[in-house]
Each structure stands twice: as C-alpha cells, then as structure tokens.
C-alpha positions as CSV (number, residue, x, y, z in Angstrom):
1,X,127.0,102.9,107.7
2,X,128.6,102.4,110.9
3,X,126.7,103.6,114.6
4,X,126.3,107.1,115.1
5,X,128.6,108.5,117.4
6,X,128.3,111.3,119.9
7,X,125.7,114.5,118.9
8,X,125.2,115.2,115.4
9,X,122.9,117.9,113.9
10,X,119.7,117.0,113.9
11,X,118.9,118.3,110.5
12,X,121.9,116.3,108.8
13,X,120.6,113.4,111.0
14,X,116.8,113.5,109.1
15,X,118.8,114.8,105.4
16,X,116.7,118.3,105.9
17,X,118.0,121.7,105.9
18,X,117.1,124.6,108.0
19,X,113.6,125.5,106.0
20,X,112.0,122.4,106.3
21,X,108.4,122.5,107.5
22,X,106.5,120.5,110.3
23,X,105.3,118.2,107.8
24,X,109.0,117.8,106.1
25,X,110.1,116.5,109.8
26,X,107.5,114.3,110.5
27,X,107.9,112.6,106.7
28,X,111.8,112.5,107.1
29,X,111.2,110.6,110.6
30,X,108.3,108.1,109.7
31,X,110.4,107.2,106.3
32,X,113.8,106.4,108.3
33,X,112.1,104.8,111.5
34,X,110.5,102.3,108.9
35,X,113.7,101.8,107.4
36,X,115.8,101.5,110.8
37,X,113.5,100.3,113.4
38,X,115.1,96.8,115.1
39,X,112.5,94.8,114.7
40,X,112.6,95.3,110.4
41,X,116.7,94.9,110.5
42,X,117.0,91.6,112.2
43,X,120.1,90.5,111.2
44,X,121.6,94.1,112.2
45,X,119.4,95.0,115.5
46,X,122.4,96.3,117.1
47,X,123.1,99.4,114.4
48,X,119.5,99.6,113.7
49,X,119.3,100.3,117.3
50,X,121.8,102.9,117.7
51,X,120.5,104.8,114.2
52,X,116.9,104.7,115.8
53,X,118.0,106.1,118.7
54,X,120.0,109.2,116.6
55,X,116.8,109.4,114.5
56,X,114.5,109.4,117.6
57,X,116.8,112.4,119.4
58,X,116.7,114.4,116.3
59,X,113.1,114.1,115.8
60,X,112.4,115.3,119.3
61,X,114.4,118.5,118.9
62,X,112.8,119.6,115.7
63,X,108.6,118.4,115.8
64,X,109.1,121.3,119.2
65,X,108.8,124.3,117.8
66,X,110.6,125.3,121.5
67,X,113.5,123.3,121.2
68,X,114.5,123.9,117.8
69,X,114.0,127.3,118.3
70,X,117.1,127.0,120.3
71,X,118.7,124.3,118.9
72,X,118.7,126.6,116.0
73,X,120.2,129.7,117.8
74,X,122.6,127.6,120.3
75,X,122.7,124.4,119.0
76,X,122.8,121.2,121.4
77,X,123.4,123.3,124.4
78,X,120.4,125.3,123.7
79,X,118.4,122.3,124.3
80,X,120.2,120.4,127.3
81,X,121.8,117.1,128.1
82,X,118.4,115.8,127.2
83,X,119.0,117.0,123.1
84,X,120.4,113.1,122.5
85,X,117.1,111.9,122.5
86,X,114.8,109.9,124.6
87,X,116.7,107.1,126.7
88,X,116.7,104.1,125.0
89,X,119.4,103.2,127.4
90,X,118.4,99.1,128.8
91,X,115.3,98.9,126.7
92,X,114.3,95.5,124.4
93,X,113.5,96.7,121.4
94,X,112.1,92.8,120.4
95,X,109.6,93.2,122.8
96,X,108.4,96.0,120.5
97,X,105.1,98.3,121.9
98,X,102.7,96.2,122.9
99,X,103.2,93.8,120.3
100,X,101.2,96.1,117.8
101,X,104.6,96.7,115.7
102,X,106.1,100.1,114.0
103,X,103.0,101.7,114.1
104,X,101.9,101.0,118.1
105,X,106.0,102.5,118.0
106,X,104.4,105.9,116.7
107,X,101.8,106.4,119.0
108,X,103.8,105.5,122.4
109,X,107.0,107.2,121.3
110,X,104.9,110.9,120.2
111,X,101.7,110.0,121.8
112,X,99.6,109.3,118.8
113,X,97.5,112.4,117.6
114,X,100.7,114.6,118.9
115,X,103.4,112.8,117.0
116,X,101.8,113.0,114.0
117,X,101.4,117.1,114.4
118,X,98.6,116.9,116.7
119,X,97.5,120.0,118.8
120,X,99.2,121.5,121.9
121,X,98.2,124.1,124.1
122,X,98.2,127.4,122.7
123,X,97.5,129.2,119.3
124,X,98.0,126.9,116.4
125,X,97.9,127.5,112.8
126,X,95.4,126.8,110.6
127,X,95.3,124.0,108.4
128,X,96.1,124.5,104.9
129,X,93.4,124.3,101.8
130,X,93.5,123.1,98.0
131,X,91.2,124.0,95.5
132,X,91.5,123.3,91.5
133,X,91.2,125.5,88.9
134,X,90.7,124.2,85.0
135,X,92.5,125.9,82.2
136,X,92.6,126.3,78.5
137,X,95.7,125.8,76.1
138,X,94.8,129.9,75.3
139,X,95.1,131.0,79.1
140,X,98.4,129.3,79.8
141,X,99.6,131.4,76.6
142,X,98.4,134.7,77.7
143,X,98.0,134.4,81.5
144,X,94.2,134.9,83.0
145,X,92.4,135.7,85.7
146,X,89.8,133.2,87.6
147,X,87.3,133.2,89.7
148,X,87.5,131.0,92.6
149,X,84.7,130.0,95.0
150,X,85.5,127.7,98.3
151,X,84.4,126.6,101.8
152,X,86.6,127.9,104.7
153,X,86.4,127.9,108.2
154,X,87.1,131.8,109.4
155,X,87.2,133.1,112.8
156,X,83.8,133.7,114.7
157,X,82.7,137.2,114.5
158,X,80.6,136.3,117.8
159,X,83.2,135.2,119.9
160,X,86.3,136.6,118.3
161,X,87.7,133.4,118.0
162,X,87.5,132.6,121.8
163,X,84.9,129.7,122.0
164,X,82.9,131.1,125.0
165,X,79.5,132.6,125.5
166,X,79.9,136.0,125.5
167,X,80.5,137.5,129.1
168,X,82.1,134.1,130.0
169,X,85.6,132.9,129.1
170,X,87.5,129.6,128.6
171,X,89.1,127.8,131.9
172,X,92.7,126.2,132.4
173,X,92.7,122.8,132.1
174,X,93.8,121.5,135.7
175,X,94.7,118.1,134.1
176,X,97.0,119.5,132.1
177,X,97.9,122.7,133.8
178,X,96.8,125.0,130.6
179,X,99.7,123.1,128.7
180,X,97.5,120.8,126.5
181,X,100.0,117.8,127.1
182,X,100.4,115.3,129.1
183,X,103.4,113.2,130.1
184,X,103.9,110.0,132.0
185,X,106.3,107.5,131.9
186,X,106.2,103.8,130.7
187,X,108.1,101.2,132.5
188,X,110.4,104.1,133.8
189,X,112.4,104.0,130.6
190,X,110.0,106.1,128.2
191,X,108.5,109.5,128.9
192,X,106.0,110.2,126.7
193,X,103.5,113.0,125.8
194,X,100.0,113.1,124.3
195,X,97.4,115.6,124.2
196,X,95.6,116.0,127.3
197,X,92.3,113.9,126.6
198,X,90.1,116.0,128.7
199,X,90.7,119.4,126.9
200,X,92.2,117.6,123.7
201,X,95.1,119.9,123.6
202,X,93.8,122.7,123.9
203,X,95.0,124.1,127.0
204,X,91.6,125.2,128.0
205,X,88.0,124.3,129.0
206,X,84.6,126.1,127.8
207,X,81.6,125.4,130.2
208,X,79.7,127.8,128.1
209,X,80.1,127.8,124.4
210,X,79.8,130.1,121.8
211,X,76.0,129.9,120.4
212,X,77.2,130.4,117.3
213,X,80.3,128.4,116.7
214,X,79.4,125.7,119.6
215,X,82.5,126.7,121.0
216,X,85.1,125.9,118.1
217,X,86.0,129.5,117.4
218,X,85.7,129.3,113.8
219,X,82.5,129.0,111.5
220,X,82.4,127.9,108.1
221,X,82.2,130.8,105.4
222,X,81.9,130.9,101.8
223,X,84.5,132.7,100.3
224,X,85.0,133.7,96.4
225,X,88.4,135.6,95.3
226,X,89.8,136.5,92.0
227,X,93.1,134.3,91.0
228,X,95.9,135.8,88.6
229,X,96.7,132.5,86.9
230,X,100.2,133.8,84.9
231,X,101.6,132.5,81.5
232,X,103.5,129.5,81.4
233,X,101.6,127.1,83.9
234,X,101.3,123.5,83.8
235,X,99.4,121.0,85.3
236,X,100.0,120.9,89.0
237,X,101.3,124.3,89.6
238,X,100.5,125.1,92.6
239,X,99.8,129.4,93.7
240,X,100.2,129.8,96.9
241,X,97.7,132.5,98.5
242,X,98.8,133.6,101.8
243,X,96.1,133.3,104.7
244,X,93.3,132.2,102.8
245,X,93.5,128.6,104.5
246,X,91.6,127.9,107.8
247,X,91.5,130.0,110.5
248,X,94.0,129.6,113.2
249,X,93.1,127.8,116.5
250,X,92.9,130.5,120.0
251,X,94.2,133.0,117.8
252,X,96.6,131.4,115.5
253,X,97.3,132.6,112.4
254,X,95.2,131.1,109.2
255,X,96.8,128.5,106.8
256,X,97.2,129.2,102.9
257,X,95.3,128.2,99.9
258,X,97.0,126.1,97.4
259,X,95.4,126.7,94.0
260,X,96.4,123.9,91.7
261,X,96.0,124.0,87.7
262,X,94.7,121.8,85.2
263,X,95.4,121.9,81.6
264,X,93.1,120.7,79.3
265,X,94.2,118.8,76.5
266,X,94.3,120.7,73.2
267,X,92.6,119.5,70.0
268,X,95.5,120.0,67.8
269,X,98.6,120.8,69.7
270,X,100.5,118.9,72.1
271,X,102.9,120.4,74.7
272,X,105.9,119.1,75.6
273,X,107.4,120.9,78.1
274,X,107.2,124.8,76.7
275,X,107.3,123.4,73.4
276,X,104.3,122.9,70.8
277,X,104.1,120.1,68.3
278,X,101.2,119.9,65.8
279,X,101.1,117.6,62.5
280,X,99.8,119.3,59.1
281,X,99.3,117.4,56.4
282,X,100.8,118.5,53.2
283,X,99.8,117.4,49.3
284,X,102.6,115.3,46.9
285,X,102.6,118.3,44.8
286,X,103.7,120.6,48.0
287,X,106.6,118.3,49.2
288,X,107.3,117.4,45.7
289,X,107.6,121.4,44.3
290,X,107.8,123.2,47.6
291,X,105.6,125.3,48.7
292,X,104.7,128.6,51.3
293,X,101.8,127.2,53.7
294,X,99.3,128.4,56.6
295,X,99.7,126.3,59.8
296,X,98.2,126.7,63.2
297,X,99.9,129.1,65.5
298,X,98.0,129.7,69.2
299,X,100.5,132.6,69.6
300,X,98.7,134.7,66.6
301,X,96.0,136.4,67.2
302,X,94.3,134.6,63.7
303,X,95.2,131.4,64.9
304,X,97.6,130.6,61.8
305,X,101.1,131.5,60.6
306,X,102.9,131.3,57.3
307,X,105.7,128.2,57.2
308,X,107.9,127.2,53.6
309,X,108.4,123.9,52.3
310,X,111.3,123.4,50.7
311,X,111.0,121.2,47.3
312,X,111.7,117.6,48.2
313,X,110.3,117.5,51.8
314,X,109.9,114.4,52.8
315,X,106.7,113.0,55.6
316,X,107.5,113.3,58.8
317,X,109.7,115.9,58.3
318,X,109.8,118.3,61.3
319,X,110.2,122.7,61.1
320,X,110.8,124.6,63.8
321,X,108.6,127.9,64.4
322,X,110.9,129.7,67.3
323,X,109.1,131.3,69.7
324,X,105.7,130.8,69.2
325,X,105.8,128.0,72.1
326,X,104.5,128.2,75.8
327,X,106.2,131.2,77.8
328,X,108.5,130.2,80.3
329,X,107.2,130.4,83.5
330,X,109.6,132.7,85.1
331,X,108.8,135.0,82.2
332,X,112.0,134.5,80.4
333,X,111.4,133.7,77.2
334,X,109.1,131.1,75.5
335,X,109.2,127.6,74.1
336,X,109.2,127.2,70.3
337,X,106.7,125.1,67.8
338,X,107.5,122.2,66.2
339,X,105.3,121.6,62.7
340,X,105.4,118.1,61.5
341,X,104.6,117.6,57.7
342,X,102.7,114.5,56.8
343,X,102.9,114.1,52.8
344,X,99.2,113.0,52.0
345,X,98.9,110.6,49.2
346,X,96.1,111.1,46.6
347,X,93.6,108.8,46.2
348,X,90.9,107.8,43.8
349,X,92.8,109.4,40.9
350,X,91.4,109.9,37.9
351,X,92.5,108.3,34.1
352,X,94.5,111.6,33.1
353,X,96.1,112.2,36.8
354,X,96.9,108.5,36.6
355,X,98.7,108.5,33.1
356,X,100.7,112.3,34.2
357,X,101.8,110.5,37.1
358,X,103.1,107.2,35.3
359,X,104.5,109.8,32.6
360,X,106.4,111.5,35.5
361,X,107.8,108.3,37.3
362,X,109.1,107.5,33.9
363,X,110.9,110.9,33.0
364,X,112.5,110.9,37.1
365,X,114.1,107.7,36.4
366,X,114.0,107.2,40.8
367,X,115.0,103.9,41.5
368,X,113.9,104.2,45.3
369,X,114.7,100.7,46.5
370,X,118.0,99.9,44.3
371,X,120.6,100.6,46.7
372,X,118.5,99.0,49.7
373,X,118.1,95.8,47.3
374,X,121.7,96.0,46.6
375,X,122.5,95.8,50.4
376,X,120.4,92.9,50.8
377,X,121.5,91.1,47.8
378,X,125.3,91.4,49.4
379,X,126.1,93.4,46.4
C-alpha cells in the first residue's frame, strides 16, 4: 500500500460507511493504529508513519459529533485546513509517549477517558443495557411473549435530571469554560484534549446536590416490561427496545435495551439453522416390508405426524418432512424436518423367530458382501 496522498474521506480511510456508530469509529481506529503505529512496523516506519497520520486525521473528524456533522454536509471544507489531522509534522515517533507504548499513544493523542468515548460538556446519551431472556424449542416455533425485569438508572423525579438542590442550580465550570474539555499542548507539536478533571466533563459544577440522587441526576429504578419474542429466533438475537437503556446525562436522551435470546437445547430435536433433525428408530420388519409410521413433529399440535417407509429402507436413511421446520425469521416461510431412520436390530430372539429368520436368509439368497469380496480379491 503505498503513503496516503492528499485528503481522503475519512470514512474510506477507517473502511466505515456513513451509519457507523461512536463505538464503530473508535473500534475501526484502535484496530488500524495497532496495526500501523511506527513503533510495531519497524522495518517500514516511514509508511507506517504517513498511514498513522491519515488514520489519526480521520479519527478526529468523525469521534466529533461537530465536525462530522459538517464533514458530512460539506466535506473537508466543512471542517477546515485543520481536517488532515493533528500535526505530526517534525515529531519522533521512536520516542513514542512517554515510553508507555501504543496504549500511553491513546491517552495523549484523545486524552484518555475522552478518546475512548468519554464525556463532554453537554447532554449525553445514555449508556446502552443487555438483559437475557431463556427460551424453549416451542416458543421459537410459535413466537411468545416474556416478562422481563431489570435495573435502570431513570431520570430523578426530584431534580428533573438537573443534579442541584431544589431552588439552587448547577455552575459553569471556569476551568473549562462550561465546555467540559480541556486542551493544552505537548512539546508544541500535539494539542490535545481531555475532560476537564474538576467538573469531569460535565460542563458544570453542583455546590448543592440533589438529596435524592446526590447530584447525578438519575436514580436507579426497577423496571419490568412485557417482550414480544417472534418466531424464528436464535440464540443471540438481539431486540432492540428503544429508550429503555439509561437515562441520558443533563438531559440527554436514554440508551436502548438489548434483549438477547437463549435457546435451550431440545431433548429430541436438533436445529440446524431453520431446519429440524430427529432420529426414530424403526424395526427390521418396517425397513424390510415398509411401513406408515408416527414421528415427532413440534409444529402439530399432538406433537407427532404420520411419515411412510418405503420397503427396503435402509438405517440412516434420511426423509424430509417440508415445512414443519423453524419459521424464518423474517416471516417468510419455514425450515423443513429431516427424520433419520435407524433400523433396530432384534435381540434375544426366541427358538422359532430364530429358525423363520434362518428360513428367510435362505429363501432371499442375498449375498451382501460378494461383490465387495470380489473387489478385494482383484476379481
């Protein structure tokens, strides 16, 4: 790969497109600063350089929500000469950070907490929130409903959210001027931001908290909602439930709930995919004669279905029962179920059922291993 030229889209820069979320962009960076950074391409420091720089400049446009707000509507001129990136420009890159390596790189480049989606000043959203639900073989057929109970943090009802003592309200932060940040400048070469360490970001101060939330704003609530879990699911779907995460910070909006599945394991069928497999066994007499069984079917409402065995079936021998497999997801259809005969051979046979079966091996005349002999004989 030869070193990036001149200004290139950000996105293309990280292998992201337009939708990607906070988290998507701070993954894409960390993953290609490993695999660039100078001091982990020795023998090519002077690419690895130049691609650190690119993937440096494009991480800086899009972890601010401000500047890829108009690098997204303008492009590069929407976010000034500085859209390039921070100025690299003279810098040793073997002298590293402070000798702590890629990670010490992390938290002097995007000022620790901040670069790795820390708080800034203002309203920020609330943090997302996972919760499992187990299911049956017999709910992912038909779709169900559960119950779900979990711990969120919701907004105060006594302070609305604010933080403050009623009658009071929260201060600007003269160290930070109300911005949350903090920037200063290393060596003259780096500029770097953090959250401000005396209002952590926020933006504000509270000399008078809350007396019930102690001045966070939120308060922890136990909430219980009713899930619609549909056909079709696996394990590790995840329903998203919009707003049912944490509660936003000074008036942010709230994250989601993810709601992940579990499928138990079934006693008799296995699922592949929307498909169904189950072994029955079958007697000599049935594979020999043929015969109309009763197999398990989940999809009936008795639990069984009729299946035919030709005369002659063989063990292991697979039918295919269409439609009576897992419902597709996007409600299009469903799997099908696979019934895999397993000829069961009698035992402890009595004098009579001995001498009918010898009788009947005699009349057949089946010489099962001739032609396999035959083959191995060179014949």
């Amino acid at each position: 790969m030869p070193p990036p030229t001149g200004q290139k889209d950000p996105y293309e820069v990280l292998g992201l497109d337009r939708s990607a979320t906070a988290d998507d962009v701070r993954k894409a960076f960390q993953k290609l600063a490993r695999k660039w950074h100078p001091d982990v391409n020795p023998g090519n420091k002077e690419e690895a350089e130049q691609q650190f720089k690119e993937i440096a400049g494009a991480y800086e446009i899009l972890s601010d929500p401000d500047k890829r707000r108009a690098f997204d509507q303008f492009g590069h001129a929407g976010v000034g000469a500085g859209a390039g990136g921070p100025d690299f420009g003279g810098f040793d890159f073997s002298q590293g950070f402070g000798g702590g390596g890629l990670e010490d790189l992390f938290s002097a480049f995007f000022g620790g907490a901040a670069g790795r989606g820390g708080r800034r000043g203002g309203p920020q959203p609330g943090a997302d929130l996972q919760t499992v639900v187990n299911l049956s073989l017999g709910d992912v057929m038909e779709g169900t409903q559960k119950e779900i109970r979990y711990s969120r943090d919701v907004t105060c009802d006594t302070c609305k959210g604010v933080g403050a003592k009623a009658g009071t309200s929260p201060t600007s932060c003269a160290e930070c001027q109300g911005t949350g940040q903090v920037t200063f400048s290393r060596g003259g070469i780096l500029r770097i931001s953090q959250p401000c360490p005396k209002c952590q970001g926020r933006g504000t101060l509270i000399t008078d908290p809350c007396v019930t939330c102690k001045g966070r704003g939120v308060s922890a609530k136990e909430e219980t909602i009713t899930v619609k879990i549909p056909a079709g699911v696996s394990t590790n779907t995840q329903i998203r439930l919009d707003g049912r995460g944490e509660a936003g910070a000074m008036g942010g909006p709230p994250g989601d709930l993810y709601v992940v599945t579990r499928v138990q394991e079934h006693a008799v069928f296995q699922r592949r995919g929307d498909n169904l497999y189950v072994e029955v066994p079958i007697s000599f007499t049935e594979a020999a004669l043929g015969a109309k069984i009763e197999v398990p079917a989940i999809k009936e409402a008795g639990g069984s279905t009729k299946l035919t065995i030709p005369p002659g079936t063989q063990t292991n021998t697979q039918f295919r029962v269409r439609g009576y497999g897992v419902p597709h997801l996007n409600g299009r259809g469903t799997g099908d179920q696979y019934v895999i005969v397993q000829v069961h051979t009698p035992r402890n046979l009595s004098s009579r059922e001995k001498t009918l079966l010898k009788d009947l091996g005699d009349a057949s005349g089946e010489k099962p291993r001739e032609q396999l002999l035959k083959v191995a004989k060179g014949k």
